[in-house]
N, C-alpha and C positions, 0 to 999 in steps of 0.2 A: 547658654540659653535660659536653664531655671533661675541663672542669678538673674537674667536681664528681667525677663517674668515678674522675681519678686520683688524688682525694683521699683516696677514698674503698677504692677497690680498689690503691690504690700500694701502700701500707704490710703488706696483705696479700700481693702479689704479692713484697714484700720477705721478708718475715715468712717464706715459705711456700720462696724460695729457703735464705734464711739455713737455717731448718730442714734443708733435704737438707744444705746444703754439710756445717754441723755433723754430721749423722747420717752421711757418707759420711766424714769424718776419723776419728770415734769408733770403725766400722766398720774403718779403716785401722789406727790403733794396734791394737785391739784383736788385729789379725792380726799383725802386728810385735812385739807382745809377747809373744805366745803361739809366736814362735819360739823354741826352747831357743838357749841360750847354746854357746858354746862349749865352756866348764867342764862342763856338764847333757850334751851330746854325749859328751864323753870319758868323764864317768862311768858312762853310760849304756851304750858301750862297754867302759869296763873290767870292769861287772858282765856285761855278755853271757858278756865272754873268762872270767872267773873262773868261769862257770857252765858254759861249754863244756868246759873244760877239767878239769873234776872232775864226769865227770858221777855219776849215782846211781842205776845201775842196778836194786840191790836194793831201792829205793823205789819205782821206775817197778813193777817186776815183782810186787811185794807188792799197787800198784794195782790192774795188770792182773790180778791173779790169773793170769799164765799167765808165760812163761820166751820173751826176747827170742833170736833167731837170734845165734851164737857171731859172724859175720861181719860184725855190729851193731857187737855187742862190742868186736871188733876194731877197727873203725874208730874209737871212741872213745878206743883207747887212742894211736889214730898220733898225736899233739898235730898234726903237720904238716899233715898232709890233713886232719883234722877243723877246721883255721881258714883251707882256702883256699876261696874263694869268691870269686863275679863271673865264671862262665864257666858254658860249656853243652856237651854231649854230643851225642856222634855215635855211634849203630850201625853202624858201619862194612859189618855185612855186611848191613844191609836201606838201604845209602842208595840211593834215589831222587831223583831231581829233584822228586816228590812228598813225602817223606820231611823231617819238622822236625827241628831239633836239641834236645834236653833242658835247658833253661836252671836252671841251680841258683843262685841268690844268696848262699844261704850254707846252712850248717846248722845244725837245731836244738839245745841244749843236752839232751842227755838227764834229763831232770829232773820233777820234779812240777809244775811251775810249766808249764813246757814242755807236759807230757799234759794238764795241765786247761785249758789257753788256748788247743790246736791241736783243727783237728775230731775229731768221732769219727762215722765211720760203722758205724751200728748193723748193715748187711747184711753188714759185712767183718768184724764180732767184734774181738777185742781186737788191739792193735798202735800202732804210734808212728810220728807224722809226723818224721822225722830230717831232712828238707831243704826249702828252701821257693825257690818260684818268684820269692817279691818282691813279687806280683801276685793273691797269694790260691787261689793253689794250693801242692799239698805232695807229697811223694813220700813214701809210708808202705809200711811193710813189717808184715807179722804174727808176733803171740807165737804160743805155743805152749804145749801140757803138758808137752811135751818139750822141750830146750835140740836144735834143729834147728840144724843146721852154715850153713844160711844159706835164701833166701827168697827168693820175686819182687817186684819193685818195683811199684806199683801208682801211679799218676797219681791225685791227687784237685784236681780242677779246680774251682774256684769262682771262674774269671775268665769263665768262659762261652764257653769253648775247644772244648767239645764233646769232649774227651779225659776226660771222667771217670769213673773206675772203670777206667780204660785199663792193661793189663800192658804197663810201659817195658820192662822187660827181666825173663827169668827167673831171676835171683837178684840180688843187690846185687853181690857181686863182679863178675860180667858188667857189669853199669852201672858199676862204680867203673875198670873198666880201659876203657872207650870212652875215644877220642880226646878231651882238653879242646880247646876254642879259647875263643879271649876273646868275649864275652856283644856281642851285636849291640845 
């Protein structure tokens, strides 16, 4: 009777391994190939930098229908600060032992491409997410009717931080002169 069993149930209990092992390798390359290349990386960065570095203001703002903070502005023109990233902020004068640091990864490209792919919170009205946490949060700042000399930084958290809708700091230049330190 065990031979008739494994004669009968072997070939299936083969059959049934071979299956995963197969489905588990296909699953493998499939993830291995769908890694970008080296070449696909670099490009992918050289078009970030080419888009950071020319941003397009008067496109963004045409969008918005409303007129970006001048200290935006400015920052997009520093080439230097607008490509450092991998580090995060300190309010020096509210630090606490309770107290986090502001983690910036990089910043966003001022662009179209940039407004239509970054959130939009319909209770904060028009404005641009300019820097991003890495992790699915962004640090936005709001337009204007007016060209306003500058603006509060506003936290929008979509990593489930519980900081969101959070004022970082009251204007951008206040947040852009906090201490850097290198990203934990």
């Amino acid at each position: 009777m065990d031979k008739l069993l494994l004669l009968v149930f072997g070939p299936l209990v083969v059959a049934a391994a071979l299956l995963v092992i197969a489905t588990g390798i296909r699953g493998a390359l499939a993830r291995f190939r769908s890694r970008p290349t080296p070449d696909q990386i670099k490009a992918a960065y050289e078009a970030y930098l080419r888009r950071l570095l020319n941003p397009q203001r008067d496109a963004v703002e045409r969008e918005l229908g409303k007129l970006l903070p001048e200290r935006l502005l400015q920052l997009y023109q520093d080439k230097s600060a607008i490509q450092s990233a991998g580090f995060q902020l300190e309010n020096a004068a509210k630090k606490r032992w309770w107290s986090k640091p502001w983690q910036v990864y990089c910043f966003e490209p001022l662009d179209l491409e940039s407004l239509n792919e970054l959130p939009y919170e319909e209770e904060l009205g028009p404005g641009f997410c300019f820097a991003t946490t890495g992790r699915g949060s962004w640090y936005w700042i709001a337009a204007s009717d007016q060209r306003a000399k500058d603006a509060p930084v506003v936290f929008l958290d979509y990593d489930g931080g519980g900081s969101h809708g959070e004022t970082v700091a009251e204007s951008l230049d206040e947040f852009l002169t906090w201490p850097r330190l290198p990203m934990k």
